[in-house]
GUMAR-643837 format. One record per residue (C-alpha): residue in three letters; x, y negated, z. Coordinates in nm, 3 decimals, padded with zeros to 5 digits. Layout:
<rs>
   aa       xx       yy       zz
  ALA        X        Y        Z
...
</rs>
This chain:
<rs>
   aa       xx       yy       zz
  UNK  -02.301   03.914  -01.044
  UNK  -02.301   03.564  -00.960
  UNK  -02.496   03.228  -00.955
  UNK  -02.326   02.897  -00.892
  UNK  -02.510   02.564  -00.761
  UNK  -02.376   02.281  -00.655
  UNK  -02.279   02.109  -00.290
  UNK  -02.109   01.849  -00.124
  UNK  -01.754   01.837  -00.139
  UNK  -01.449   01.716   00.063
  UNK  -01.083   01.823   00.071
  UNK  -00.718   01.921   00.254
  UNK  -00.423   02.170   00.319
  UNK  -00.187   02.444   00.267
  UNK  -00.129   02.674  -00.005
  UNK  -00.279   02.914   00.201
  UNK  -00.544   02.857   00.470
  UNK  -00.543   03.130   00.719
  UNK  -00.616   02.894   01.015
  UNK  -00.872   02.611   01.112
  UNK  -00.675   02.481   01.374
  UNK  -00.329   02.284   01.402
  UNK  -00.272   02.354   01.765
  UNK  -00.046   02.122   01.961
  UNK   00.266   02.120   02.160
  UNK   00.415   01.885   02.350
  UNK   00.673   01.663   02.212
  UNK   00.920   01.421   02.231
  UNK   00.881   01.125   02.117
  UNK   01.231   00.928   02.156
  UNK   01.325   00.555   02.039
  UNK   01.651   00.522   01.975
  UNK   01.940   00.244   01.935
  UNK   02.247   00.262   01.752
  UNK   02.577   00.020   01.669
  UNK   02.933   00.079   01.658
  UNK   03.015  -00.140   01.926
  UNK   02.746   00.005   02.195
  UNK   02.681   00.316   02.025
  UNK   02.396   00.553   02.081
  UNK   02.142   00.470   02.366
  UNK   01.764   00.533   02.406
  UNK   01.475   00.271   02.441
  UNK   01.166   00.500   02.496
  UNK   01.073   00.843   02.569
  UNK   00.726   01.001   02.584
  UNK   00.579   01.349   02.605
  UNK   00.283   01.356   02.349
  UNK   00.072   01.619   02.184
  UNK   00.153   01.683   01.868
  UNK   00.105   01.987   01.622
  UNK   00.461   02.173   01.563
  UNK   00.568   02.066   01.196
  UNK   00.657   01.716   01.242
  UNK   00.746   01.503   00.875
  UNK   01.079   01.321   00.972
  UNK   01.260   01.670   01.071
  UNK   01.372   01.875   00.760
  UNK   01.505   02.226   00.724
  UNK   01.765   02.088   00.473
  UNK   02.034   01.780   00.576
  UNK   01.910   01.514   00.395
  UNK   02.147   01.180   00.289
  UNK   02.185   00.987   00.572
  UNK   02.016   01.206   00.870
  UNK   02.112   01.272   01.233
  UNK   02.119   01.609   01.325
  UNK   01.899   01.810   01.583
  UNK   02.052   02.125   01.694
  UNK   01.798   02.328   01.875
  UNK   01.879   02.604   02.217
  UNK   01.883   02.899   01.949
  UNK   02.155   02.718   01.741
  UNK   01.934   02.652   01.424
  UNK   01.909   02.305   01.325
  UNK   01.690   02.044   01.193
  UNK   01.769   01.666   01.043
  UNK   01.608   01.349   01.042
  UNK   01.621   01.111   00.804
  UNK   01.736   00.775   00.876
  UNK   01.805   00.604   00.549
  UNK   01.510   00.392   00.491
  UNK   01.631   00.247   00.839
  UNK   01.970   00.110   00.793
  UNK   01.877  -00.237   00.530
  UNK   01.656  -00.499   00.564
  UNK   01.535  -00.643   00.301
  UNK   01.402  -00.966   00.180
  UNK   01.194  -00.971  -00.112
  UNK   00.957  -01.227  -00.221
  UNK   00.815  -01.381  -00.534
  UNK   01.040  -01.557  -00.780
  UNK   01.070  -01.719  -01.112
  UNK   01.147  -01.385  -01.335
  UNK   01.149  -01.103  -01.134
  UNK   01.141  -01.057  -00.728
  UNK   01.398  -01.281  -00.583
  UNK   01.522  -01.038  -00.335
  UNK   01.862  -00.990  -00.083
  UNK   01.920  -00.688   00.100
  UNK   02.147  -00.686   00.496
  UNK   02.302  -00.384   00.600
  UNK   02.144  -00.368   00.953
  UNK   02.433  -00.396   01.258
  UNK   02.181  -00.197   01.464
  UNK   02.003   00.122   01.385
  UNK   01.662   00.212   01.544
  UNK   01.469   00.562   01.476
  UNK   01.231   00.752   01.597
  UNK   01.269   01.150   01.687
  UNK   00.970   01.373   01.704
  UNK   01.072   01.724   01.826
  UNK   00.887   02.007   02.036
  UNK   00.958   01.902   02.386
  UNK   01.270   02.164   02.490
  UNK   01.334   02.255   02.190
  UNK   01.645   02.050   02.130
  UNK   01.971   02.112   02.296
  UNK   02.218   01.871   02.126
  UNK   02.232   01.573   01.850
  UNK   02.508   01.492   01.590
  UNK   02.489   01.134   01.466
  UNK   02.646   01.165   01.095
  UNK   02.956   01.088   00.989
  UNK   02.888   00.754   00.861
  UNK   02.722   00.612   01.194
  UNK   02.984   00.756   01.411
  UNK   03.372   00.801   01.329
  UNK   03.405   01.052   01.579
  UNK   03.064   01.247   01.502
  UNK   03.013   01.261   01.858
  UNK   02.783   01.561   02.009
  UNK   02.504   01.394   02.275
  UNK   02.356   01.613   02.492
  UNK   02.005   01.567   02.431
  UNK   01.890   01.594   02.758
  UNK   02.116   01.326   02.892
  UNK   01.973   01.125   02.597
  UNK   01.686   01.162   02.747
  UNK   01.702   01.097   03.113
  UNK   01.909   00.787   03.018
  UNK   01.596   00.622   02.813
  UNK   01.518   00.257   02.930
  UNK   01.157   00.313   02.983
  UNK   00.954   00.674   03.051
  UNK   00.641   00.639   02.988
  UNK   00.384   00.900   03.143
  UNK   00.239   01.202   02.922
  UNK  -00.018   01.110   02.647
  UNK  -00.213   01.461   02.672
  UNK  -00.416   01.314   02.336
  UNK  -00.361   01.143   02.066
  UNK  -00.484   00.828   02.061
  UNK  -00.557   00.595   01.818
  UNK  -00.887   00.529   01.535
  UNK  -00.829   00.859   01.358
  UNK  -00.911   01.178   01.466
  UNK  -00.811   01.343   01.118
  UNK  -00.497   01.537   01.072
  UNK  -00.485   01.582   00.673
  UNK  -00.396   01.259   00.576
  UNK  -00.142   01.021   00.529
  UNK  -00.174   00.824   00.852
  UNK  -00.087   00.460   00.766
  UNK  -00.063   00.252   01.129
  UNK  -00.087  -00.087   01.115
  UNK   00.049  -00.298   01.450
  UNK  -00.022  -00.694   01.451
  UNK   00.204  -00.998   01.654
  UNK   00.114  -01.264   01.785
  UNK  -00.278  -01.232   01.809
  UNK  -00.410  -01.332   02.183
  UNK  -00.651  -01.143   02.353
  UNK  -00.935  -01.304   02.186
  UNK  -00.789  -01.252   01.863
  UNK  -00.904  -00.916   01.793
  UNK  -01.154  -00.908   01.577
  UNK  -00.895  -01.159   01.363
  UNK  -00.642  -00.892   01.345
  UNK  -00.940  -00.641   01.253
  UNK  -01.019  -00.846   00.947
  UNK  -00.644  -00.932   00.842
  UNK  -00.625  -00.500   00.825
  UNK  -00.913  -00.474   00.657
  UNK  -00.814  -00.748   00.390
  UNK  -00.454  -00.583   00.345
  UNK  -00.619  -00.237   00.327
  UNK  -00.906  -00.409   00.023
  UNK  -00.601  -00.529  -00.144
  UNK  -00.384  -00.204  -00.153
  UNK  -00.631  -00.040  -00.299
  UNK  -00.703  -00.258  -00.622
  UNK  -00.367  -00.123  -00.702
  UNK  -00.352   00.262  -00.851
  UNK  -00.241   00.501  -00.776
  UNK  -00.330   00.364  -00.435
  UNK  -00.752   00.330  -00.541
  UNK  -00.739   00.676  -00.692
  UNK  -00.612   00.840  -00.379
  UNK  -00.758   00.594  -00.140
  UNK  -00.951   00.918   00.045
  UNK  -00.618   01.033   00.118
  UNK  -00.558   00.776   00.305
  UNK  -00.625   00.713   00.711
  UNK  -00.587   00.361   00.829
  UNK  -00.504   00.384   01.169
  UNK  -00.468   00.049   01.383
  UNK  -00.361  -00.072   01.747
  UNK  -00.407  -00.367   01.895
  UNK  -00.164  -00.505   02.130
  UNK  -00.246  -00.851   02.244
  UNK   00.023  -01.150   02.238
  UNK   00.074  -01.422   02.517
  UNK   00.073  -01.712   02.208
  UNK  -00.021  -01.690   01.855
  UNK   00.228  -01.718   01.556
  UNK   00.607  -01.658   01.526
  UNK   00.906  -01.831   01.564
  UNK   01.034  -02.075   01.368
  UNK   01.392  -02.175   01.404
  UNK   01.524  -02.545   01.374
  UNK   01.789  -02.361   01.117
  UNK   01.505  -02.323   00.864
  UNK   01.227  -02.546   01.004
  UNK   01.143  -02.901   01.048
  UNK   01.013  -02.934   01.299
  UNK   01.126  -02.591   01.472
  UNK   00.865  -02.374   01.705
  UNK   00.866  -02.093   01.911
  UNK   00.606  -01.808   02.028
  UNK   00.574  -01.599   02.317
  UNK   00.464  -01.280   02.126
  UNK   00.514  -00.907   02.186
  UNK   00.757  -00.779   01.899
  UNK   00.926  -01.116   01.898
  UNK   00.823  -01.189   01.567
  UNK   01.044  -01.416   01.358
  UNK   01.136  -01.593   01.044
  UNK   01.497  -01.736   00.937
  UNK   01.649  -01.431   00.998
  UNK   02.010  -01.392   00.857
  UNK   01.922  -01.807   00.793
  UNK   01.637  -01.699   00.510
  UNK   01.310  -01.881   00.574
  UNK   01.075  -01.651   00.420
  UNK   01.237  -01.312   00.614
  UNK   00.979  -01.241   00.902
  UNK   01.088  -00.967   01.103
  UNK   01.003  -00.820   01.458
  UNK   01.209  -00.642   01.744
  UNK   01.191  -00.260   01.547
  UNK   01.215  -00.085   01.932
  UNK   00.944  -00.284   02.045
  UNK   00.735  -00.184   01.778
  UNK   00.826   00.201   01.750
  UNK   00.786   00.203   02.112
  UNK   00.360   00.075   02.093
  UNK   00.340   00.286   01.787
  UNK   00.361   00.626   02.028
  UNK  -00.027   00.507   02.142
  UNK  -00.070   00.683   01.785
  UNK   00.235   00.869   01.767
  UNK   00.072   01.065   01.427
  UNK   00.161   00.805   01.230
  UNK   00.301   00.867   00.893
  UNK   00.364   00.488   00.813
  UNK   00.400   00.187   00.951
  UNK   00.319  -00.197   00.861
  UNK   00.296  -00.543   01.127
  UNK   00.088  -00.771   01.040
  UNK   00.239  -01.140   01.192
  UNK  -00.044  -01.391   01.291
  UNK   00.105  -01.683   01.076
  UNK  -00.002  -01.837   00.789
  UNK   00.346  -01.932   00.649
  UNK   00.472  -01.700   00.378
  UNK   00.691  -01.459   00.445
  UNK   00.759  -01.050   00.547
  UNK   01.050  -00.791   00.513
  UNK   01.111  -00.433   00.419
  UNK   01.323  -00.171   00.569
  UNK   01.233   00.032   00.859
  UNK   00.885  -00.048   00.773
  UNK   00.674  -00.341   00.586
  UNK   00.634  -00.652   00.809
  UNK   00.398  -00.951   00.668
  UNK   00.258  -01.270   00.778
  UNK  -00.081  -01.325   00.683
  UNK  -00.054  -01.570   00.377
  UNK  -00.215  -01.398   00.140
  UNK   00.040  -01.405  -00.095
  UNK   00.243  -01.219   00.199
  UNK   00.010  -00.891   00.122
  UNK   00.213  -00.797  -00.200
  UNK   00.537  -00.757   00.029
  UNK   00.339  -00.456   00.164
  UNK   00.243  -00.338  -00.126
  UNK   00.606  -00.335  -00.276
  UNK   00.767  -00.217   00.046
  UNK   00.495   00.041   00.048
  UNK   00.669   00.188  -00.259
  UNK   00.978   00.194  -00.088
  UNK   00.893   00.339   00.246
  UNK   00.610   00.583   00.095
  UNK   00.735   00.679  -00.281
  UNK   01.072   00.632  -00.199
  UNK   01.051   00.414  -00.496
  UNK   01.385   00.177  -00.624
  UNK   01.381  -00.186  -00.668
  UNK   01.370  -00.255  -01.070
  UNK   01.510  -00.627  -01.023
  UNK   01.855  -00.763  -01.089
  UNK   01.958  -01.009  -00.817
  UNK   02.264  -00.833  -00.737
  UNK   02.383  -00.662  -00.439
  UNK   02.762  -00.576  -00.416
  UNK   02.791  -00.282  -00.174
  UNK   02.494  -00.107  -00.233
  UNK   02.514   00.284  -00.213
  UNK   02.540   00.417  -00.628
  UNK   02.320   00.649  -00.788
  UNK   02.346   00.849  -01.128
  UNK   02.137   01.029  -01.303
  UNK   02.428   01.171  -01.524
  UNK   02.714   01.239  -01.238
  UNK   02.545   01.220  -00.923
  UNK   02.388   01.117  -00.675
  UNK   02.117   01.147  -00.841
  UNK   01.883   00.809  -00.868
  UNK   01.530   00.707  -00.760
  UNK   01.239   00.868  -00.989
  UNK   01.219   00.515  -01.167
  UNK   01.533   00.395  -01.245
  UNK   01.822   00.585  -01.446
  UNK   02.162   00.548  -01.595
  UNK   02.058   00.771  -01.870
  UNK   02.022   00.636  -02.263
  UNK   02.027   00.970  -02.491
  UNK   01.634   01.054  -02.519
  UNK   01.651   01.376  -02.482
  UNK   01.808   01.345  -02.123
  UNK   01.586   01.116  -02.020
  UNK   01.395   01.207  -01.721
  UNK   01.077   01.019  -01.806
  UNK   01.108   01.080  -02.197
  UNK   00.776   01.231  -02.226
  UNK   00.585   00.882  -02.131
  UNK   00.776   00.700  -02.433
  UNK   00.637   00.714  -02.793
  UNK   00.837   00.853  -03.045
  UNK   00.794   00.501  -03.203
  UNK   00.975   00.290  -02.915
  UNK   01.330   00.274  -02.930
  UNK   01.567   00.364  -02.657
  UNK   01.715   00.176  -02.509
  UNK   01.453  -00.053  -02.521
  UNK   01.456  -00.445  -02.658
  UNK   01.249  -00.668  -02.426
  UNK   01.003  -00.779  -02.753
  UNK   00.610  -00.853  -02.742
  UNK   00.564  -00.545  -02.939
  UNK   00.707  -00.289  -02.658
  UNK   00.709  -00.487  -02.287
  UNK   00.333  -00.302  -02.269
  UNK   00.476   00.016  -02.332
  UNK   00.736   00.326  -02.122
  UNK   01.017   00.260  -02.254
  UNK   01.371   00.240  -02.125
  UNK   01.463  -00.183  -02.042
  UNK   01.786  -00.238  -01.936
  UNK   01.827  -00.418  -01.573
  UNK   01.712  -00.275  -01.242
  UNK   01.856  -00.119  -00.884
  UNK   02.042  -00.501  -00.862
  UNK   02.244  -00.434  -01.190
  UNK   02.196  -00.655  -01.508
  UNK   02.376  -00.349  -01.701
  UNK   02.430  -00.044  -01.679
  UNK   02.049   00.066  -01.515
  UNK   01.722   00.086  -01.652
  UNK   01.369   00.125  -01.569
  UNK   01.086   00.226  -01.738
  UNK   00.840  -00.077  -01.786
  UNK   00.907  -00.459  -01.879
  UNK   00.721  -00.535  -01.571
  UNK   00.618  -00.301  -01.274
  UNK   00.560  -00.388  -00.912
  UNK   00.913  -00.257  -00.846
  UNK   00.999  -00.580  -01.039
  UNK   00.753  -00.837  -00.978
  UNK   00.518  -00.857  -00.670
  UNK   00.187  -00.832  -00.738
  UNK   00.207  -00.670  -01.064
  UNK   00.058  -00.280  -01.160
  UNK   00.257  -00.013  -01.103
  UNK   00.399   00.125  -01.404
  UNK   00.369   00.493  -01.479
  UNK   00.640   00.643  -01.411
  UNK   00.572   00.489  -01.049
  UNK   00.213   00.615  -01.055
  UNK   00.350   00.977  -01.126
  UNK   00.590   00.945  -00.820
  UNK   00.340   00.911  -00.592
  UNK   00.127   01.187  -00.688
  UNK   00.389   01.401  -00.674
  UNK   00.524   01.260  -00.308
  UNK   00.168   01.298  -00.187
  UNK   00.207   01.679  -00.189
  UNK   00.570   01.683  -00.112
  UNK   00.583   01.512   00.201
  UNK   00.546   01.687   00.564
  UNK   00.359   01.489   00.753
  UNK   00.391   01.383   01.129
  UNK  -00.013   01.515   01.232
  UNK   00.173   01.903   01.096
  UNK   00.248   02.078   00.782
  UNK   00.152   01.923   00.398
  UNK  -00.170   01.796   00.308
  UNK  -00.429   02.042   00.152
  UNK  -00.708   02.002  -00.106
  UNK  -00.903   02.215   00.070
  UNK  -01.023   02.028   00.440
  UNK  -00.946   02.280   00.739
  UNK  -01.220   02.427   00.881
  UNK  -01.509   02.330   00.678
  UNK  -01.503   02.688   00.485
  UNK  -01.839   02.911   00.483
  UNK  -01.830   03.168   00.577
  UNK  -01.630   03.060   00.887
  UNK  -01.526   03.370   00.973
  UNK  -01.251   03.498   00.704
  UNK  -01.380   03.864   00.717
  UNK  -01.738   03.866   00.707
  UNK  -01.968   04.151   00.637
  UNK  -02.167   04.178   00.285
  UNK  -02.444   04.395   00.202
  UNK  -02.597   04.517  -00.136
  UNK  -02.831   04.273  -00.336
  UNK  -02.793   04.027  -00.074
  UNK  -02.654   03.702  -00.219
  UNK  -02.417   03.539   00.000
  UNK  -02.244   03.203   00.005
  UNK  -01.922   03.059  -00.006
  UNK  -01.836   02.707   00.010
  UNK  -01.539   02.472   00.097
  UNK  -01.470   02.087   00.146
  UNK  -01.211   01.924  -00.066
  UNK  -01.008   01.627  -00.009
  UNK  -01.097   01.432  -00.316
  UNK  -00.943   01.194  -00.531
  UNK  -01.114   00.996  -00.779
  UNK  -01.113   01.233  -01.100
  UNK  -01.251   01.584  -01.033
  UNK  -01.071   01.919  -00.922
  UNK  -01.003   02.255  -01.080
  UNK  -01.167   02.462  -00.891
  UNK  -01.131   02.882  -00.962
  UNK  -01.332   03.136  -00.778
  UNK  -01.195   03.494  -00.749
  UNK  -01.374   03.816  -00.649
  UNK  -01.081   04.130  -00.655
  UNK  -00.876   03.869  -00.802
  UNK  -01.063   03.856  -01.153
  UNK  -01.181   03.490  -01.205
  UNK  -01.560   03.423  -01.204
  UNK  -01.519   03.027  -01.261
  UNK  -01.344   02.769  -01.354
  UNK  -01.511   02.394  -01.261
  UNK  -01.345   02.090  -01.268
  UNK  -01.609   01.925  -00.978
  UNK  -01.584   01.782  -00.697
  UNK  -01.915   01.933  -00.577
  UNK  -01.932   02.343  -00.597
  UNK  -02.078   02.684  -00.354
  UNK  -02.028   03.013  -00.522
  UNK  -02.276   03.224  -00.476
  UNK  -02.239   03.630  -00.533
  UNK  -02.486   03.906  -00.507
  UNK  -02.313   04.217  -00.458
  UNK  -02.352   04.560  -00.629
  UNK  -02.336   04.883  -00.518
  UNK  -01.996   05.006  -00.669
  UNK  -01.824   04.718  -00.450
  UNK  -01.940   04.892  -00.147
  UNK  -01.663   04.893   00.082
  UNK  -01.396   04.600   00.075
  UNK  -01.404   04.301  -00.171
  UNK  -01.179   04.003  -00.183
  UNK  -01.341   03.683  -00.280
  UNK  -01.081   03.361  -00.308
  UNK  -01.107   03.039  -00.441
  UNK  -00.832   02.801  -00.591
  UNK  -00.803   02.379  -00.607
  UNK  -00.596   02.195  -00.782
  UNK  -00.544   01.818  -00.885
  UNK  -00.427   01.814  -01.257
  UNK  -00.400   01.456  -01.195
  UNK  -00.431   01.239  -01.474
  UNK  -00.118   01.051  -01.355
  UNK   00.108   01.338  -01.373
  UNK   00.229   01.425  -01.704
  UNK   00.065   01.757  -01.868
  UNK   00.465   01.894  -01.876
  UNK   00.465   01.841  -01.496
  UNK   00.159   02.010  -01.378
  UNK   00.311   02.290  -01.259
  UNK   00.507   02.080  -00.977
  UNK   00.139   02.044  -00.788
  UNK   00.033   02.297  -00.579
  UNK  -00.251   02.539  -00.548
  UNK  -00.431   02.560  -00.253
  UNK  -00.612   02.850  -00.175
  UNK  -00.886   03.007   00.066
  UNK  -00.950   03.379   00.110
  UNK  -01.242   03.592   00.261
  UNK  -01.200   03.923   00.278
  UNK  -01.572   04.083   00.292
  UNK  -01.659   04.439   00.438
  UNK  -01.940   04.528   00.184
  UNK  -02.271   04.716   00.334
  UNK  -02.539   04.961   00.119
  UNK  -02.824   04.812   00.076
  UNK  -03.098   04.914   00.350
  UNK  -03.487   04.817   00.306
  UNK  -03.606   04.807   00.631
  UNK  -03.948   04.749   00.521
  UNK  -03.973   05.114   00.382
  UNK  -03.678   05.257   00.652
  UNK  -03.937   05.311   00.901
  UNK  -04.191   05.493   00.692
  UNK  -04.371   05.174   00.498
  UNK  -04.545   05.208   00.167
</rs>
């Protein structure tokens, strides 16, 4: 009963995809400014458009959040973890020579549905008293109000994707089209690294361009010889904390110009300077020596996978983890040595010993090397050398696997999770068409596609006709006469990703499309009216 051919293919959303449409609400869009000595204030507030499920607010309190408690009493958390270090890391002799500052001032962004909120509860750790704000207080009190965006603004009109926005300092007005290329070579360069260049469609590179009075950064006399300064817009710097290579910018400033494209999942500044240097934390920033790039690409792990550091320079202070007592560690590092506990086990041949010796024979090879998270003992990662560990280096793949599986974790800030199959481009449009006899009809989606090909699974009553791993496919069905009446007809994606362990396949999602069809007897119209 049916034929297949082949089409084009794309891809997106949901595990179910009832609607074409993410409509959007306004929302609030809030900087915000915390330290124990001032305490909470507010830089920025703007009403934008935004669709209703916003990433950085979770249904579950996350470590480290503030708290959002809405006019119906139900709450909602934001997490602001990745916000409280900076961190310098840049190439060294053996491994990333890296220090990490606990920052004295907090800035975050909160995206909410405008009126939604009634109250917010900084945690216990950023306040001793836990103090309640009234959140419209918070508002009215906000240093600068800008006017309504009614539309998103911005290079990228697509909503199922990871939006990555890049923001560059110290470019003049007549500097554009050097910022343009300095994205562009960043962007090349992320995605000669995998998993990035397998998942590169996944991707939306998103850019503003806010122009600079003077070019460059600042230089201080602490660090430089001779010293300069520039007039730019994020006050871009090195020699902060008195380390010449850590570049960083005014984070406000920076969250406040990122509302022209306030979808943004990510965020990285490019500095117009040629002198190395660049800084994690909040988000990558990086000057633009070329060597610079691999900062992103590192911090990038950080921000994105939520990835660990694998490297040893120590840093006494830093929050624990434990894979065996809790809290539990980063997907890449572990405490663990018995095999059989070992949370990446099924990457390591039987034939590699664990713990693993750093030898010639195994530093190509999963294994378990002592020495990561800023520990010389008591902490291992997976590979001899990863990007965690040494800029510029592949991921490893236990890293590789993290992202895949963060890809279709994470809730995004354009609404909701990203889908395989792209919203709105299913045919028939309309989700209940009508059928008749002997008449084939078409179906058809779009996927979101990474490099390797799909599972694809078409259904009619729920019985599967198909199973193609393409990234090209239409389903055609001619109907018969004992479906007369009403007939389901679904397909199924799925990315069995080659970077995922078989033993972990089960973790991705399905995504799935339904039609429901009202089925028709056949009529010949020809004869109908009395024809021979």
């Amino acid at each position: 009963m049916c034929m297949m051919k082949k089409h084009k293919l794309l891809a997106s959303f949901v595990l179910l995809l009832l609607s074409t449409k993410l409509l959007a609400m306004p929302t609030d869009y809030v900087v915000m400014r915390w330290s124990e000595q001032a305490g909470l204030s507010v830089d920025y507030h703007q009403i934008v458009d935004l669709p209703a499920n916003q990433f950085v607010n979770k249904v579950k309190p996350a470590e480290k959040s503030v708290t959002l408690i809405g006019h119906d009493g139900t709450k909602l958390w934001v997490p602001i973890k990745q916000f409280l270090y900076t961190r310098s890391e840049h190439h060294g002799v053996e491994h990333i020579a890296g220090q990490q500052f606990l920052n004295d001032e907090l800035t975050f962004v909160v995206r909410v549905k405008h009126g939604w909120v009634k109250s917010l509860l900084l945690p216990d750790n950023h306040s001793k008293s836990s103090v309640k704000y009234n959140w419209q207080q918070l508002l009215d009190s906000a240093v600068e109000k800008a006017p309504q965006q009614l539309s998103k603004a911005g290079s990228s009109t697509e909503d199922n994707r990871i939006n990555l926005l890049f923001l560059g300092d110290g470019y003049t007005i007549g500097q554009q089209h050097i910022y343009n290329q300095h994205v562009d070579n960043a962007v090349k360069y992320m995605q000669q690294f995998e998993p990035y260049l397998s998942y590169a469609d996944f991707l939306s590179v998103d850019r503003l361009f806010i122009s600079s009075p003077e070019s460059g950064a600042d230089k201080p006399a602490s660090c430089f010889s001779p010293s300069s300064f520039a007039d730019t817009t994020f006050d871009a710097s090195y020699c902060t904390n008195n380390i010449k290579r850590l570049l960083t910018v005014d984070y406000s400033k920076v969250y406040a110009a990122a509302a022209g494209n306030p979808n943004w999942d990510e965020i990285v500044v490019i500095v117009n300077d040629e002198e190395y240097g660049g800084s994690g934390g909040s988000f990558p920033v990086i000057s633009t020596n070329t060597l610079a790039t691999d900062v992103f690409i590192h911090e990038y792990g950080h921000s994105f996978t939520h990835l660990a550091d694998e490297y040893t320079s120590p840093y006494p202070g830093y929050s624990a983890c434990s894979d065996i007592n809790g809290p539990a560690c980063e997907a890449n590092v572990t405490d663990v040595t018995d095999r059989s506990d070992l949370k990446w086990n099924y990457f390591i041949a039987q034939s590699t010993p664990v713990p693993t010796p750093v030898d010639s024979g195994y530093n190509n090879l999963t294994g378990l090397f002592e020495g990561a998270r800023y520990l010389e003992t008591g902490m291992y990662r997976p590979k001899h050398v990863c990007n965690m560990r040494n800029l510029g280096a592949e991921f490893c793949n236990v890293c590789r696997e993290a992202y895949v599986l963060r890809v279709y974790d994470v809730n995004y800030a354009a609404g909701g999770k990203l889908s395989l199959i792209e919203p709105g481009t299913q045919i028939p449009v309309n989700s209940s068409p009508i059928g008749q006899v002997s008449v084939p009809m078409n179906f058809s989606i779009d996927t979101l596609q990474p490099s390797h090909d799909l599972q694809i699974i078409w259904f009619v009553d729920n019985v599967p006709q198909s199973s193609v791993n393409s990234s090209t496919v239409t389903q055609s069905f001619v109907l018969t006469p004992n479906q007369v009446g009403t007939v389901s007809v679904k397909v199924q994606v799925k990315d069995n990703s080659p970077m995922v362990h078989n033993s972990r396949h089960n973790e991705l999602p399905i995504f799935e499309h339904e039609w429901t069809l009202n089925v028709q007897p056949f009529e010949n119209y020809i004869l109908k009216d009395g024809f021979e």
